[in-house]
C-alpha positions, -999 to 999 in steps of 0.1 A, spaced: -685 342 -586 -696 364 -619 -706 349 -647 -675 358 -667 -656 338 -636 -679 311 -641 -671 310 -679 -635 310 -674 -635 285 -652 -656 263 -670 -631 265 -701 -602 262 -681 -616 228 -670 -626 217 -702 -589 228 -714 -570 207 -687 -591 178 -687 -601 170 -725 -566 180 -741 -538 175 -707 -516 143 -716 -533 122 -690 -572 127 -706 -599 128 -684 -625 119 -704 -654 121 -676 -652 158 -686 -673 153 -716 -705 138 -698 -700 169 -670 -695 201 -695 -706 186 -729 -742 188 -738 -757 153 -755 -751 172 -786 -718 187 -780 -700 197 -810 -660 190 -813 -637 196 -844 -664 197 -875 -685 163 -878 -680 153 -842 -714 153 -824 -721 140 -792 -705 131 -759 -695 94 -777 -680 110 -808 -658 136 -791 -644 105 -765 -640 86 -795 -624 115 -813 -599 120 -783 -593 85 -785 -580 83 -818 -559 118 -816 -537 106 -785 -537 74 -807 -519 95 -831 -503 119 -811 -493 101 -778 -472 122 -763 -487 155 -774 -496 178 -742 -511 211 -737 -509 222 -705 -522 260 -702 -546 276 -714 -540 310 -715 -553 341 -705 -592 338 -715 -614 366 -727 -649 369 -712 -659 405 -707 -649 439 -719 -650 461 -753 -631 439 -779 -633 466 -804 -605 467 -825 -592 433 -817 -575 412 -840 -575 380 -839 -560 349 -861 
């Protein structure tokens, strides 16, 4: 597998497993770093499970369920992006 592979992959997992409606949060302690850095003040694995926590606290229902079509290689010259 290439590294961009690898990368994608990676992400994907992160995608479907910290932000799916059934949250796995195991993810954190096998992608996140101890210092892992999530939505501005939230750093490390604890904060980030206690920020998912509180978000499907407020947001219950909420569900993302694809993540798109990831960039990881190729000449992004020109690109906009918002």
């Amino acid at each position: 597998m290439s590294n961009e592979q690898t990368h994608k992959a990676i992400v994907t997992e992160w995608f479907e497993k910290y932000w799916s409606k059934n949250v796995d949060l195991s993810v954190i302690a096998k992608l996140g770093t101890p210092d892992v850095l999530v939505h501005g003040p939230r750093r490390g694995r604890e904060a980030v499970k206690t920020m998912m926590r509180e978000f499907r606290e407020a947001f219950p229902d909420l569900n993302f369920w694809a993540a798109g079509e990831l960039i990881a290689e190729g000449d992004l010259t020109g690109c906009e992006f918002s």
